[in-house]
Structures are given as structure tokens and as C-alpha cells.
NUSE-678288 format. One record per residue (C-alpha): x, y, z; residue in three letters. Coordinates in steps of 0.02 Angstrom, whole numbers. Example, Ala and Ser with C-alpha at 12.3 -4.5 7.8 and 13.67 -1.06 7.14 Angstrom:
# NUSE-678288
LOLO,615,-225,390,ALA
LOLO,684,-53,357,SER
# end
This chain:
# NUSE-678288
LOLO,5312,3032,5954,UNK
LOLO,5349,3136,5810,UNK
LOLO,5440,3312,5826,UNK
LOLO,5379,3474,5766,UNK
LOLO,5496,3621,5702,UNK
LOLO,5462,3796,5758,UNK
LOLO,5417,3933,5607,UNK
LOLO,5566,4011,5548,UNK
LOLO,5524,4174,5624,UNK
LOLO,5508,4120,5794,UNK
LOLO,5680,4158,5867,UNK
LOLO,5739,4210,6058,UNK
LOLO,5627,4271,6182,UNK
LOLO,5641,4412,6311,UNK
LOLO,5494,4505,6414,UNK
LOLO,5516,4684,6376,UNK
LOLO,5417,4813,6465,UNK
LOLO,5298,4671,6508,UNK
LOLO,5279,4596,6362,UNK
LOLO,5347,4430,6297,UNK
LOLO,5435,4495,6131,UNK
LOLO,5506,4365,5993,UNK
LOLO,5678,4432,5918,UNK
LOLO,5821,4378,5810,UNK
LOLO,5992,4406,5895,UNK
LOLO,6159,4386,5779,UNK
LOLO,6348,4423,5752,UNK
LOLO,6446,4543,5853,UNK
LOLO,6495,4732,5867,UNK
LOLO,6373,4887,5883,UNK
LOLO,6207,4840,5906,UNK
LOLO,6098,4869,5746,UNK
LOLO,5908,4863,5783,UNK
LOLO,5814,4820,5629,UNK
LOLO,5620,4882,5650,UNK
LOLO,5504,4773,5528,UNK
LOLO,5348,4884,5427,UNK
LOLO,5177,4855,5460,UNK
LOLO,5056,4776,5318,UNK
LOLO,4948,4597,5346,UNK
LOLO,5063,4443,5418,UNK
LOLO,5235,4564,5434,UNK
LOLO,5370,4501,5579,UNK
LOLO,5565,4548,5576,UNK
LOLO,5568,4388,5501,UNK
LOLO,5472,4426,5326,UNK
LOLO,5570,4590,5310,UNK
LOLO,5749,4543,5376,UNK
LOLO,5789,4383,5334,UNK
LOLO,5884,4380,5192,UNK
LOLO,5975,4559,5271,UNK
LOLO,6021,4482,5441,UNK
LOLO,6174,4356,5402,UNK
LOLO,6240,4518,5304,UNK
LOLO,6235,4624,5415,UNK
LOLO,6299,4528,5562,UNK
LOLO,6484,4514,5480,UNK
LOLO,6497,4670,5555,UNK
LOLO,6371,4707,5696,UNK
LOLO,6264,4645,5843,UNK
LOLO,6096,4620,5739,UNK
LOLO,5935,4650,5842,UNK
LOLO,5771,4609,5752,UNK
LOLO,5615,4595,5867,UNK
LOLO,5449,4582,5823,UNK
LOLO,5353,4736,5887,UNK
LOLO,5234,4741,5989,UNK
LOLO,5053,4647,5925,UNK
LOLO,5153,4574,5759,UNK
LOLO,5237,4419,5734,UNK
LOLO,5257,4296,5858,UNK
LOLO,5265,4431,6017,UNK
LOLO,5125,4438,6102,UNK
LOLO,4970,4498,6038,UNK
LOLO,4842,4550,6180,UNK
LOLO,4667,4625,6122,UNK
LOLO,4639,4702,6290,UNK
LOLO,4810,4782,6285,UNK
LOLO,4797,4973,6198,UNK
LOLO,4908,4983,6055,UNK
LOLO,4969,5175,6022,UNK
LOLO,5144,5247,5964,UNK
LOLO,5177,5272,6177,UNK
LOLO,5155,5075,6209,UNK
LOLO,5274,5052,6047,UNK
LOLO,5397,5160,6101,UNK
LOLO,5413,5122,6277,UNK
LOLO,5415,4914,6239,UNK
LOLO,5564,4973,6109,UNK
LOLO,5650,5052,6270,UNK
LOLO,5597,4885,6377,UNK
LOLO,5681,4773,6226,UNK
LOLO,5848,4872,6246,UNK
LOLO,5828,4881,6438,UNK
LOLO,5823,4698,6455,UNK
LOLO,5952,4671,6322,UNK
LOLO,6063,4798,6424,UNK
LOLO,6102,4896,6256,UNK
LOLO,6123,5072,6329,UNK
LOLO,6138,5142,6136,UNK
LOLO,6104,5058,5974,UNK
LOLO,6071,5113,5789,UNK
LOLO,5912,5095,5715,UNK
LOLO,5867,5041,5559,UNK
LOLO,5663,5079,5513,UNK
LOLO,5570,4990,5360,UNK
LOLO,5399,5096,5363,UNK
LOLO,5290,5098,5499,UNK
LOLO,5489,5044,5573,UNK
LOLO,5545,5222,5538,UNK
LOLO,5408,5325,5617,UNK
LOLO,5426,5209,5786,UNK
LOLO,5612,5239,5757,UNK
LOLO,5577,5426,5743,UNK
LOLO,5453,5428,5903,UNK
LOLO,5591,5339,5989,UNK
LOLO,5716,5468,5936,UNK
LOLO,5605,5618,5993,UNK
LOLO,5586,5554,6141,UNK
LOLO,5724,5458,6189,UNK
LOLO,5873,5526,6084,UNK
LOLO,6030,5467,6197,UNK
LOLO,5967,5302,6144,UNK
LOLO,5992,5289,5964,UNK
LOLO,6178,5313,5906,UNK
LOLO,6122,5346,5708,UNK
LOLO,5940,5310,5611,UNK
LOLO,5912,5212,5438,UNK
LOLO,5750,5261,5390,UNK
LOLO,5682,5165,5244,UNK
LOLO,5517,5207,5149,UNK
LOLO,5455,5286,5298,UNK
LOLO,5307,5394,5307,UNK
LOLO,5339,5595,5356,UNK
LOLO,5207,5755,5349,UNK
LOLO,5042,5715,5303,UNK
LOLO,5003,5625,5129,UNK
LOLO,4856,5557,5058,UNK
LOLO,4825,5388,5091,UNK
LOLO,4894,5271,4955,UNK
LOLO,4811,5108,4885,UNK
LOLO,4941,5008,4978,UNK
LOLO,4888,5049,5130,UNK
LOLO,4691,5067,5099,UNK
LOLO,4712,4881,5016,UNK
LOLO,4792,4828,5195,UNK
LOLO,4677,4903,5279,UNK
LOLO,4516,4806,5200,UNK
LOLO,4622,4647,5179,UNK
LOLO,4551,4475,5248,UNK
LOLO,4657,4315,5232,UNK
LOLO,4657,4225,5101,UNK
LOLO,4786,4189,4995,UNK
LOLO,4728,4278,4857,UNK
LOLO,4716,4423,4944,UNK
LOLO,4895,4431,5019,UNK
LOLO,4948,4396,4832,UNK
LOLO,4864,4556,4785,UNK
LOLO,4915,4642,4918,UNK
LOLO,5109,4614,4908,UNK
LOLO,5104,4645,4714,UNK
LOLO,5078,4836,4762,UNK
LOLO,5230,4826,4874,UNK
LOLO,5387,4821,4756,UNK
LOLO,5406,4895,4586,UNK
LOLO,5470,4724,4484,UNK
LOLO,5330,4596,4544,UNK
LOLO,5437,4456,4516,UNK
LOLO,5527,4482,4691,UNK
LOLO,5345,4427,4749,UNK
LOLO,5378,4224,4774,UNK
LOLO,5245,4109,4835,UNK
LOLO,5329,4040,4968,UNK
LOLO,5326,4242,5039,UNK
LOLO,5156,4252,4985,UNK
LOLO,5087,4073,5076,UNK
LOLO,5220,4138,5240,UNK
LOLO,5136,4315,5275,UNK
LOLO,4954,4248,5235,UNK
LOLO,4974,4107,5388,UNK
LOLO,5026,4230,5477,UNK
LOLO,4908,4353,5434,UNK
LOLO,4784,4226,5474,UNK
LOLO,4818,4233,5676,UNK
LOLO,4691,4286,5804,UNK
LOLO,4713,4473,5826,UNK
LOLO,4839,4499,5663,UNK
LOLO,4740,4591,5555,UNK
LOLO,4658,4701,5707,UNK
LOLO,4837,4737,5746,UNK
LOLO,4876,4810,5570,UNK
LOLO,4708,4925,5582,UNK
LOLO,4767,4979,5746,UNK
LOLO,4935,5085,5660,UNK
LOLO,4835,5195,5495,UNK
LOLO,4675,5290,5484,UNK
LOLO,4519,5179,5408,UNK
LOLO,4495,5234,5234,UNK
LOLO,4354,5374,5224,UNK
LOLO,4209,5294,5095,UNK
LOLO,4225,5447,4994,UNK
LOLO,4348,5551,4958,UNK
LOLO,4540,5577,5006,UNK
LOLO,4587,5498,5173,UNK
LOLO,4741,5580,5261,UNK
LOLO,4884,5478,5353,UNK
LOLO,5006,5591,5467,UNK
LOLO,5165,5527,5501,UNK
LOLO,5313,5643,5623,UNK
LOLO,5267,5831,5589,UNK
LOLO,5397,5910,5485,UNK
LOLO,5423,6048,5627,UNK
LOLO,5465,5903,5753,UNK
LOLO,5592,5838,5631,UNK
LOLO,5685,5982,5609,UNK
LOLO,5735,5951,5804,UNK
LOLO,5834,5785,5768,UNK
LOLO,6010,5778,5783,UNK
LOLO,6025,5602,5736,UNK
LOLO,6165,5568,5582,UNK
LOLO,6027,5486,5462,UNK
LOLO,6009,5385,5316,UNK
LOLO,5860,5398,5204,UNK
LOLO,5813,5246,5098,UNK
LOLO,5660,5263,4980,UNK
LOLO,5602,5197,4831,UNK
LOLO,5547,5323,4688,UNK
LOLO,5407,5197,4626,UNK
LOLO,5359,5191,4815,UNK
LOLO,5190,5147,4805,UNK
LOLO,5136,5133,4988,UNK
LOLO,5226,5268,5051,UNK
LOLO,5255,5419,4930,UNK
LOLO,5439,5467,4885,UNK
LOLO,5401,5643,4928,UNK
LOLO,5396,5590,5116,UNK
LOLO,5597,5531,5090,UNK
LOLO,5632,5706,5035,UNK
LOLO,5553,5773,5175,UNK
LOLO,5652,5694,5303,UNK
LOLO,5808,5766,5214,UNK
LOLO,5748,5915,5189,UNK
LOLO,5701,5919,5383,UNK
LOLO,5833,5818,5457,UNK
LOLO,5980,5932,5476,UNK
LOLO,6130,5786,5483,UNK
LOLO,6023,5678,5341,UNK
LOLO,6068,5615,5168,UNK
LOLO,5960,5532,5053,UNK
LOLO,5975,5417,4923,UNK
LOLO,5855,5377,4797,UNK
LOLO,5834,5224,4704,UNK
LOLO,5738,5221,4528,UNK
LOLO,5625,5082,4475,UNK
LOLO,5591,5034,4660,UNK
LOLO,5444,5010,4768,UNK
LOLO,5437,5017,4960,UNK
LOLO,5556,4864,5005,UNK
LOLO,5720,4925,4962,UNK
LOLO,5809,4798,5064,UNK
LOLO,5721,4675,4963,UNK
LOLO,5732,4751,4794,UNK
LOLO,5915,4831,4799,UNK
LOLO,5978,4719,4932,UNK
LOLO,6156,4747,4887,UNK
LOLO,6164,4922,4875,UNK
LOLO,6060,4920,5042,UNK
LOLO,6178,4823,5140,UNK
LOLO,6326,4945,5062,UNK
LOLO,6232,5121,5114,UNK
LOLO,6198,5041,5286,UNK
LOLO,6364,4957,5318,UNK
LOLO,6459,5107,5267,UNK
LOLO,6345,5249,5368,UNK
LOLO,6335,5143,5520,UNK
LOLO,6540,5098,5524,UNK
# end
């Protein structure tokens, strides 16, 4: 009989506030949770990969696949809102008996890591937030594009070309990756669940954590964003600084949204350093 070998993605497993949740689990030290974006076919996998072995020299890394994406489970009857997010976050950490962790948000990563804080500040030790989405700002091509998408492999190709600012970083084997996942019953469903369908005319607004409720955090935090950010706008990095009292920022020129892709060294650096 001949073997088959699991997707590279596909790591431990853990049930976490009922729900059976894939996640990556490496090195040792304080626990760094690393919260993937959203977009068609995204997992911890596709965004962490190459940052994982790096950052476990020094930490406990913790990369799980939220809730609907990736290879945890995706139920269509199951009502997916920032309140199930955040409370299977809090189940993940329960189960892994982490009573306090830093997290790390790419995107869609940040805002749950920001809902999480709000909510549940004891919790998270510092934040990392990383291209993530602040205020209210129009909504950009990169997310309209996602929203429309259907799986092909042309159309991830497109897609992911409006993610970074040098579209070399773009490979196929990323491109064929995110489009078989993409491809999975309930994926794409999943995506439209987290941003507003795009209006047929006009502007169409996307609201991510009110300014006023950010000026409440006391979280020491990191802000990561592109200026080239093309999916989520660079004025939603400044912002977070500007609202976050114990925040710095640092802004990286000639970069799109995946800054731990695209400046992975100096990435690894800013986070190493601030979390120490």
C-alpha cells in the first residue's frame, strides 16, 4: 500500500473552545502567538513559515490556524464574527495552558489581536501588529479583488501580485499552495465572512478597532507596515501609533502588506528585540 504525506501546513492538533484547531508549536521560552491575515487559501502556514525556525531560537512559537482557515475546522453552520474569533483564541491558549503570551498580528491577525487585547488584556504580555487595519478606510483593490476571487490559478496569481511591493517575492509554488487551498469547501465563504462586500458603485468602507477604543490599550506595541501597503493603507499604521500610548512604529519603504515576507530580516530583528 503506498503512503501519503500530510500538506505542509497541517501540524498539531488541539480542540479549542470546541473547535478542532491545526497549529504549529516550536522552540522554547515565552510563548509568541503568530496570527496569520485573511485573503483566499491563507493558514499560519502560508504566512509563517519561513519566520517560525527564526523565531523559535528564542521563543515558544504558537501558530494556529484561526478559526474557518487552514486546516481547522471549517463549519458552515457555525457563525463566524470577531466574538467566536476571539473567544476560540482564548480556548487555543486555555488548552495550551499559556496563561500570557505575546502576539504577533499579520492583518486581519492584528485586529483579532486587538479584539483580544480589548477584551482580554491580562492575556497578551506585548502586541506586533503588522499591516493591520485601524479607523475606517476606504476599501482597497486588495481586498475588493479577494472578495470577488474564485479559484483558479490565475486568479490567485492576480490576486497575490497586489500583495507585496517587488512581485518577484510572488513564487509559483506560493501561488499553486494558497489556490488548493483556496479551493476547499467553505474557504472562500470564510474569507467573505471577515470584510464588507464591495458596494457596485461607489466607495465601500471597511472599519477596523475605533481609534477611541485604541487609545485605551496599555499593551507595549510594535507597529509593522509597509508604505506601498496596498491592501491595507499605511495611514492605518500611523494610527495605531498615534493612538496607542506605549506604541512605536516603524516604517518600511518600497514594501507592500507582507513585511515578514518582504523585509524578513529586519522583521525578525524588530520582533526579537521588542519581545526580549
Amino acid at each position: 500500500m503506498g503512503s501519503t504525506t500530510a500538506p505542509a501546513g497541517v501540524g498539531k492538533t488541539v480542540v479549542a473552545a470546541g473547535i478542532r484547531t491545526n497549529y504549529h508549536d516550536v522552540g522554547q521560552g515565552s510563548p509568541l502567538v503568530l496570527l496569520h491575515g485573511s485573503g483566499p487559501g491563507v493558514s499560519a502556514w502560508q504566512n509563517w513559515s519561513a519566520i517560525i525556525p527564526r523565531l523559535a531560537r528564542n521563543f515558544r512559537v504558537l501558530a494556529p490556524d484561526i478559526a474557518g482557515f487552514g486546516f481547522t475546522d471549517n463549519d458552515p453552520s457555525r457563525s463566524y464574527d470577531i466574538k467566536l474569533w476571539v473567544a476560540h483564541l482564548i480556548g487555543f491558549l486555555d488548552a495550551l495552558e499559556i496563561e500570557q503570551a505575546i502576539f504577533v498580528g499579520n492583518s486581519f491577525g492584528g485586529g483579532l489581536s486587538l479584539a483580544t487585547a480589548l477584551r482580554h488584556g491580562p492575556r497578551i504580555s506585548r502586541l506586533v501588529l503588522m499591516g493591520t487595519p485601524a479607523g475606517e478606510f476606504v476599501q482597497t483593490e486588495g481586498l475588493r479583488a479577494g472578495w470577488f476571487y474564485e479559484p483558479s490559478l490565475a486568479n490567485m496569481k492576480a490576486i497575490l501580485r497586489l500583495f507585496p511591493y517587488d512581485q518577484s517575492v510572488v513564487t509559483s509554488e506560493m501561488v499553486r499552495e494558497r489556490y488548493e487551498a483556496s479551493a476547499a469547501p467553505g474557504a472562500q465563504e470564510a474569507f467573505r465572512r471577515l470584510i464588507p462586500k464591495p458596494n457596485e458603485t461607489g466607495e465601500t468602507l471597511v472599519r477596523g478597532v475605533p481609534e477611541a477604543a485604541l487609545a485605551t490599550l496599555p499593551h507595549p506595541t510594535l507597529v509593522l507596515h509597509g508604505r506601498e501597503d496596498a491592501v491595507v493603507p499605511f495611514e492605518c499604521g500611523l494610527r495605531l501609533h498615534r493612538n496607542i500610548a506605549n506604541s512605536e512604529l516603524h516604517a518600511f519603504g518600497q514594501c507592500g502588506h507582507w513585511v515578514m515576507i518582504e523585509r524578513e530580516d529586519a522583521f525578525v530583528r524588530l520582533v526579537s528585540e521588542f519581545s526580549a
